[in-house]
Structures are given as C-alpha cells and as structure tokens.
C-alpha positions in Angstrom: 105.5 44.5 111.1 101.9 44.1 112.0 100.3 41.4 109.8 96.2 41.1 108.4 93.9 39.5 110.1 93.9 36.0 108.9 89.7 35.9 109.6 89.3 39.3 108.4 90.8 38.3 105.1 89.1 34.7 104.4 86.2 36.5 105.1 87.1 39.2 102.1 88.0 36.9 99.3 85.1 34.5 100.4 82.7 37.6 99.6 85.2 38.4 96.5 84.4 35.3 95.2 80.7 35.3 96.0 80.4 38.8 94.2 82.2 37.7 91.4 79.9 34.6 90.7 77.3 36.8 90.8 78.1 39.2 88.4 79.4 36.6 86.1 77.8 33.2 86.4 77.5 30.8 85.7 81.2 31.2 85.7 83.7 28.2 85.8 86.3 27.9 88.9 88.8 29.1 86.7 88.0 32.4 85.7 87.3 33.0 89.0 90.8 33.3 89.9 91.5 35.3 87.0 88.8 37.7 87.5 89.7 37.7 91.5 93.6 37.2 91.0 93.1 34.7 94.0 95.1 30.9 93.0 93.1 28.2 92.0 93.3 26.3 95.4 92.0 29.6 97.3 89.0 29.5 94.7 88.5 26.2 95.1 88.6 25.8 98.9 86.0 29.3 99.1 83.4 27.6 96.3 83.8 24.4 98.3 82.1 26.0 101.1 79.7 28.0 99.3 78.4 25.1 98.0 78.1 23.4 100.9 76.5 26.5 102.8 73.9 26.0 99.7 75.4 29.6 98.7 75.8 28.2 95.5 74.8 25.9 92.7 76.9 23.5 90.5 75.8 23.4 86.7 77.8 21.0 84.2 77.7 22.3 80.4 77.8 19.2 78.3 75.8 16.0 78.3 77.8 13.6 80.9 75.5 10.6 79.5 77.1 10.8 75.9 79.6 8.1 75.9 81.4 9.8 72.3 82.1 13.1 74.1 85.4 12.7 76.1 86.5 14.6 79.1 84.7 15.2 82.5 81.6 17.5 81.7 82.3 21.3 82.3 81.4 23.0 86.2 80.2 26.1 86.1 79.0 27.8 89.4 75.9 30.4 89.9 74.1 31.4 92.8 71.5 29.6 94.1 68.0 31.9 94.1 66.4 30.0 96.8 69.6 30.8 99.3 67.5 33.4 100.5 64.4 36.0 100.3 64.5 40.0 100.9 62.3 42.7 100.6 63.0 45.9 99.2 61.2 49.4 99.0 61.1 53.0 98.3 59.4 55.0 100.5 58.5 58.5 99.1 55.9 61.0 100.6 53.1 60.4 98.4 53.6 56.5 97.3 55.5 53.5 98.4 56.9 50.5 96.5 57.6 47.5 97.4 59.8 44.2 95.8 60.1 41.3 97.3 63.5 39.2 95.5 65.7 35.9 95.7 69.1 35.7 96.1 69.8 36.1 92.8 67.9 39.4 92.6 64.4 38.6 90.8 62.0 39.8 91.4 59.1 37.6 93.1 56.4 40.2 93.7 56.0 43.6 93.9 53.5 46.3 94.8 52.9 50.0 94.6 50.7 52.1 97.1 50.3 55.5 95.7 49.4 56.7 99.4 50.6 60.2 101.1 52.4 59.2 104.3 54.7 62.4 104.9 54.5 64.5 107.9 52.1 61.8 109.4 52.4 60.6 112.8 55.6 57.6 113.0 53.2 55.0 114.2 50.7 55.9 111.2 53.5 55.3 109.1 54.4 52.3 110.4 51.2 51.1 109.9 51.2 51.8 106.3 55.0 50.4 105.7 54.3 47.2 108.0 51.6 46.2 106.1 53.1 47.0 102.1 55.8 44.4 104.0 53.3 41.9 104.8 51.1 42.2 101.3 54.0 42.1 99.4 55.5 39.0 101.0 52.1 37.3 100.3 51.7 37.8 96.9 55.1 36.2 96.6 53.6 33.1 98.5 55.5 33.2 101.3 55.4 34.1 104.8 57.4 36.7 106.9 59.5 33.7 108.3 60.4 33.2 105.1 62.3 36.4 104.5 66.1 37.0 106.0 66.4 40.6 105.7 64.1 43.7 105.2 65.5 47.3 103.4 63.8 50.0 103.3 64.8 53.2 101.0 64.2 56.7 102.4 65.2 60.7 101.4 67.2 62.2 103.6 69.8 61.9 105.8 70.0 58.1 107.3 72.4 56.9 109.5 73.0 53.3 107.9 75.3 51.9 110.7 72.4 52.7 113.6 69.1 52.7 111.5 68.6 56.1 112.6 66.9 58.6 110.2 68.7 62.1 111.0 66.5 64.0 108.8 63.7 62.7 105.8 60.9 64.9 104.6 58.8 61.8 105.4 58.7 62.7 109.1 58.3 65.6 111.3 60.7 64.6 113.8 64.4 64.4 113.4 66.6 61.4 114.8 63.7 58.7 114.1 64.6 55.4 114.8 63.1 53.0 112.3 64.7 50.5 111.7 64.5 49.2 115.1 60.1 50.1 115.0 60.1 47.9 112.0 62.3 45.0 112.7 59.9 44.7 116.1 56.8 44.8 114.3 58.2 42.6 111.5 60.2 40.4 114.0 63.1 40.2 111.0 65.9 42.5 110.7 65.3 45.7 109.1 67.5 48.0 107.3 66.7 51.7 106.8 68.6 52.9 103.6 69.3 56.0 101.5 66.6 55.9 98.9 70.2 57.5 97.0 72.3 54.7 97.8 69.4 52.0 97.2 69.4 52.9 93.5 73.1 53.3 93.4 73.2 49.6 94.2 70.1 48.6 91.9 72.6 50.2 89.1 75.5 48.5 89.8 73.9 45.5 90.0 71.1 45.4 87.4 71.7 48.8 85.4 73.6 50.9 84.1 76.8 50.1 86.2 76.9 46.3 86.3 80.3 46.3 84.2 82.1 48.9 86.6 83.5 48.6 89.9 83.7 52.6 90.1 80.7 54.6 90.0 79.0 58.0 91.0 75.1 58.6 90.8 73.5 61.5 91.7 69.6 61.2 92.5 67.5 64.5 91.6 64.1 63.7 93.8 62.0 66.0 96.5 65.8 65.8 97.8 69.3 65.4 96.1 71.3 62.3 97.0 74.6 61.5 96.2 76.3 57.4 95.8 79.6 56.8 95.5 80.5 53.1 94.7 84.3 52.6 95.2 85.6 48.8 94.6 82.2 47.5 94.3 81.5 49.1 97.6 78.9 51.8 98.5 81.3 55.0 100.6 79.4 56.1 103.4 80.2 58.8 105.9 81.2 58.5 109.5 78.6 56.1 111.2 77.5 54.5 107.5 75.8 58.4 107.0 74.7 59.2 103.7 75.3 62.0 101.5 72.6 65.1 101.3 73.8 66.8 98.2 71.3 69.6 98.4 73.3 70.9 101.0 76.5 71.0 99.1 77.9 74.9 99.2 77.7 76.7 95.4 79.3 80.3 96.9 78.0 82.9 98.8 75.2 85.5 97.8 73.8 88.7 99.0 71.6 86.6 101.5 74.6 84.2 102.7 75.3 80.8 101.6 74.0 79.5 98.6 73.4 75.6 98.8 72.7 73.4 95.9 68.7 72.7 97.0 68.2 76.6 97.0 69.0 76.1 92.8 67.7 72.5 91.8 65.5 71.3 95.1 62.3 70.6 94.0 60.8 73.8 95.8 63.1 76.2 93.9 62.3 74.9 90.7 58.4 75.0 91.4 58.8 78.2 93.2 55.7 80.0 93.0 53.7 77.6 90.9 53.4 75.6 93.9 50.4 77.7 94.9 48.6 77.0 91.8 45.5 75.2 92.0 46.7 72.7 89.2 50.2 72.8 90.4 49.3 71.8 94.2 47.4 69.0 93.0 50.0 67.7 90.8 52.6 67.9 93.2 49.8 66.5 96.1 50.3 63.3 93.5 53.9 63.2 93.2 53.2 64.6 89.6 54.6 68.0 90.2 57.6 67.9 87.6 55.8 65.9 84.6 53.7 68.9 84.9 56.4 71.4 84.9 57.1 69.4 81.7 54.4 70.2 80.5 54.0 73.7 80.8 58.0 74.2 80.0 56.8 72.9 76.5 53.6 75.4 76.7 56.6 77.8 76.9 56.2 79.1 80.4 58.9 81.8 80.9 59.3 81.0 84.4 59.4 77.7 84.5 61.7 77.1 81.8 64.2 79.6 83.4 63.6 77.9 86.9 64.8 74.5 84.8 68.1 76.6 83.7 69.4 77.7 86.9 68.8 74.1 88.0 70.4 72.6 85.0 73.1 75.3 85.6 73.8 74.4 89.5 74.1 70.7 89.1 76.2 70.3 86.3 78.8 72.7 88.4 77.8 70.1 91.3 78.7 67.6 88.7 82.0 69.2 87.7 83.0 69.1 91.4 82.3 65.5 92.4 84.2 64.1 88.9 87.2 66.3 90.2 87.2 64.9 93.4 86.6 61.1 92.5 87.0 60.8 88.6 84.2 57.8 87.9 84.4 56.4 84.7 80.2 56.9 84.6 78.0 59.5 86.6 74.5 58.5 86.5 71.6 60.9 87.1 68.4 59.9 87.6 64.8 61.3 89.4 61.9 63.1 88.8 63.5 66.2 87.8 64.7 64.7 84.7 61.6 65.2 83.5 61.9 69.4 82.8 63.6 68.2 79.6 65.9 70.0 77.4 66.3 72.8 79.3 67.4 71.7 82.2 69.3 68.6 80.6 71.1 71.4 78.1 71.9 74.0 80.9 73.3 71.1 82.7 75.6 69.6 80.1 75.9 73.1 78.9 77.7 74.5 82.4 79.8 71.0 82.9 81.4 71.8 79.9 82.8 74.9 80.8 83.7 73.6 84.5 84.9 70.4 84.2 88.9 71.1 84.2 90.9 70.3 81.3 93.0 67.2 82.6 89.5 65.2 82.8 87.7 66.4 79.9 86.4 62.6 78.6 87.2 61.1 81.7 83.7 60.4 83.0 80.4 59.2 80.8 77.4 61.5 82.1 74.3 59.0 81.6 70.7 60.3 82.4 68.8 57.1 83.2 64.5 57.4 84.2 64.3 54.6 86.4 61.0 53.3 87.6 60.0 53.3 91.2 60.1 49.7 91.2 64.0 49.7 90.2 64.3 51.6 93.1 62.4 49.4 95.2 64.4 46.8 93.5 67.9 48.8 94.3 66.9 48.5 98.3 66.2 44.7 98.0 70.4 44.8 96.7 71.2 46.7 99.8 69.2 43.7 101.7 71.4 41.5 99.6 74.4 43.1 100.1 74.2 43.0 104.0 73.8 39.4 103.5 76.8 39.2 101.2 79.0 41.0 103.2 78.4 39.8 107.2 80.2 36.7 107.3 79.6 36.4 110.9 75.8 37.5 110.8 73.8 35.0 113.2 71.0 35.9 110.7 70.1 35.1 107.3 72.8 32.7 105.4 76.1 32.8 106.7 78.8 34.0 104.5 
C-alpha cells in the first residue's frame, strides 16, 4: 500500500495551520487543532516554527504583571504584517489599479491610473504597468527590494502555472508572456492572474466568502470569468488555466453555436449603441454600462431588452454551474451589474425556473459591486497565497 509523502504532508498541515491563523487570529493553540482536527503536539510543533520563521506573532491576553490574577497569561497567535510585502493590481483596458499590502492583507498604498492601454504595443504596456508598480511601492515608503511577490490581474484566458496570457482583450497578440517581461523589468517575481480568480480570492478572504471554504463567483466585466474555490483552494484548469465563461455553450441557433458572450458580453448588450457618439465615449472611459443605466431608466426599448436576454442567459449559466458544484454562495460581481432591475430580475427570474428541484435553496445568489481597488486588493491575495502555499519557494518567506 503506497503511503503519503511524509514532506508533502508537513508541508500541508503547516499551510493548514497558517491559513487557519489567518482567518481566525488571534486564535489560541487550541482551537487550532479543533478548527484543523490536527492534535495539539502537531499544532504545536507547526506554530513553533512559524514563530521562529517570524511567520507569526505571539500576543498574551491578560496583564502577566498583576500578581492577584493567577495562571500563566493567555497565547494567542496572529500573523505577523511585516513577514512580508506584495503588490496587487487590476489591469483593465482603459484604467489600472494598483495595492500594495502586508502579510496580513492591508492595505499600504494604493493607486488608480484611469489610462487606456488595450490593443497597445506589449512594451508600451509594460511601460505603463512597470511604472504603476514602481509609484505604488513608493507611496507605501518602500523600495522594490522590499516587496517578495508581484500579481497582476488580467481578462482573459491566463495560463497561471507558465505566466502565459493565452488570450486578454488587453493585447493584440495571443500567447503573451508577461509575467516573465515583468519580473525582468521588476527584478522580483511576477505573477500574471485571472482578474476572475483575483477577486474570487479578495472575497474569500476579505468579502463576502471569508466564512466558507466552498465558493463560486462569477465576474460579468468586458469578459465573463468564472472562480471556483474548493477547500479554500482556487480550481484551475490543466496548466493552472482559468476559466472563460463567455465561451460556455447555451445551444445551437440558426447561425450555429450560441455562446454565453454572444447574450451577456459586453458587446451584445451595447449592441448598436456602441456607435453612438455618447455611447463610444462612455465606453472609451470604461463608463459604457453606468450609461446603459442610465438610459434603461430613460426607458430605452432596446437597451432594457438587451439587459433581459443577458439577465436571461446568465442565470441559466448560473443554474448549470450550482448543478455541477452545489456552492453554498455564488457571487456575481462587475460592471454589468449596473443595468439594474432588468437584468438582475430576468436573471433571478430564469434561475428559478432552471435550477432543478433537488437544489432549490441550496446555493445563496449574492450580487456584490466591488470597487476596483478590491480587485486590485483580490490579486495582492493571489500574491499572498503563492507565498502561503510554496513551502519550498527560494523566494519570499519560506513556508
């Protein structure tokens, strides 16, 4: 009978425990092991060597210098904020945002640069993310050398494992490898992200998911991304690939296939509008479906029916994905949100009437209007998360 590998599984419960003080601390050594069924000696030998890997930080509840209080004060562990710095950011094609964090997750500085950078040449955009990196790091006081790990949150299609962006309506060229442009201009490691599974992260560990371990989100931007958190871990595809939901297959029409971005991509909502003067400015901005909003509640015919067959298509999308994975909590969030009641109705309208019986109640639909920096914020976690969970990383803190 083949057994596990001893390494492989110190390695596990040492980032179990980790995890579990961050979520939870200051937390004493105790719960610990009732929270990560792992015995008190395990817990105590893994926090031992957090501590000492400055991982972690001791804080004793009660005042040891009061003579009438008997008892050894109580220990209760946290993480320590200064065990390292990342930077996080979201880059869309007409802005980019930028977070620069602790270990704990705050937030040190941040900065937006509402700048259009799609379709431009890769070294022009490089340009423009290298130096958001570099002002963001300063106004946080510190210096690149400073900072362990660097994540940065695109649309698209990315290849996580390889840095490789397949696909991103930020560049013309497909295949585009960024992360290792970056970490040579930046001389620190570099991650290239889902801009989907950055905010997937930011929820489950600042939002709306920091109490579950199980999680879906699906992210409604100029393209439609799909997380899925399993065990307090992000489920990537073959390669660490993420997960383009616009091309998820509805059924088949009179002109073929019908994928999901041909109902609720940003371009099929717009439709037409997009050659309006106002319209082409707005979306030139990034503003294109606040404006939508507003003429949806001028009552334009078109738009408002656009928003329906959008609302329709996703919340069939949404009636698939909770009958293959049954979260407790799918969260929906992006900037077609913002079409209002008749998309949002038409969605919950036509998840009603697909969802199947057996998991009627099953999963909490929560529509969440996140800013740009929580997203920015939500890559800084992936940053973090790499760190967490590379025990044998030769940068940044060992784990």
């Amino acid at each position: 009978m083949k057994t596990a590998d001893p390494e492989l599984m110190r390695a596990i419960n040492r980032l179990n425990v980790l995890d579990t003080v961050r979520r939870h601390g200051p937390i004493a050594r105790i719960e610990i092991s009732e929270r990560t069924e792992l015995s008190t000696t395990t817990v105590s030998a893994i926090t031992a060597s957090l501590l000492d890997d400055g991982l972690i930080l001791p804080r004793h509840e009660g005042d040891i210098r009061n003579e009438a209080v008997r008892g050894r004060p109580r220990v209760m562990l946290e993480l320590n904020p200064d065990a390292a710095r990342v930077v996080g950011a979201k880059i869309a094609a007409n802005r980019m945002v930028f977070v620069v964090t602790n270990f704990r997750g705050d937030v040190l500085s941040k900065l937006a640069l509402p700048i259009r950078i799609d379709r431009q040449p890769i070294g022009v955009i490089a340009d423009l993310v290298e130096d958001g990196v570099r002002r963001c790091v300063v106004d946080a006081g510190l210096s690149l050398e400073d900072i362990d790990t660097v994540c940065l949150g695109f649309p698209g299609v990315i290849e996580h494992r390889t840095g490789y962006v397949r696909s991103s309506p930020i560049f013309r060229d497909t295949n585009v490898d960024f992360a290792a442009e970056m970490s040579a201009r930046l001389a620190t490691p570099t991650i290239v992200e889902s801009d989907a599974h950055a905010i997937t992260l930011g929820h489950h560990w600042f939002g709306k998911a920091r109490d579950l371990e199980d999680m879906v989100l699906i992210s409604l931007e100029q393209t439609l991304g799909l997380g899925v958190l399993h065990g307090n871990r992000l489920f990537r595809g073959a390669g660490g690939l993420s997960h383009n939901l616009g091309d998820l297959v509805l059924g088949t029409g009179p002109n073929g296939i019908v994928r999901l971005f041909s109902q609720a991509g940003e371009s099929a909502i717009l439709g037409e509008q997009q050659a309006d003067g106002r319209f082409a400015e707005a979306i030139r901005l990034g503003r294109g479906m606040n404006h939508a909003q507003a003429l949806i509640k001028a009552d334009d015919d078109r738009l408002i029916g656009a928003a329906i067959r959008a609302g329709e298509a996703v919340g069939l999308t949404i009636a698939n994905i909770v009958t293959l994975f049954a979260p407790p909590r799918v969260i929906l969030v992006g900037s077609s949100l913002a079409l209002g009641e008749p998309f949002l109705n038409s969605l919950r309208d036509s998840y009603a009437v697909a969802i199947p019986p057996s998991l009627r109640g099953v999963s909490e639909l929560v529509f969440d209007d996140s800013t740009d920096d929580f997203w920015a914020q939500g890559a800084a976690a992936v940053a973090l998360y790499e760190l967490y969970e590379s025990p044998w990383s030769t940068t940044g803190p060992a784990l």
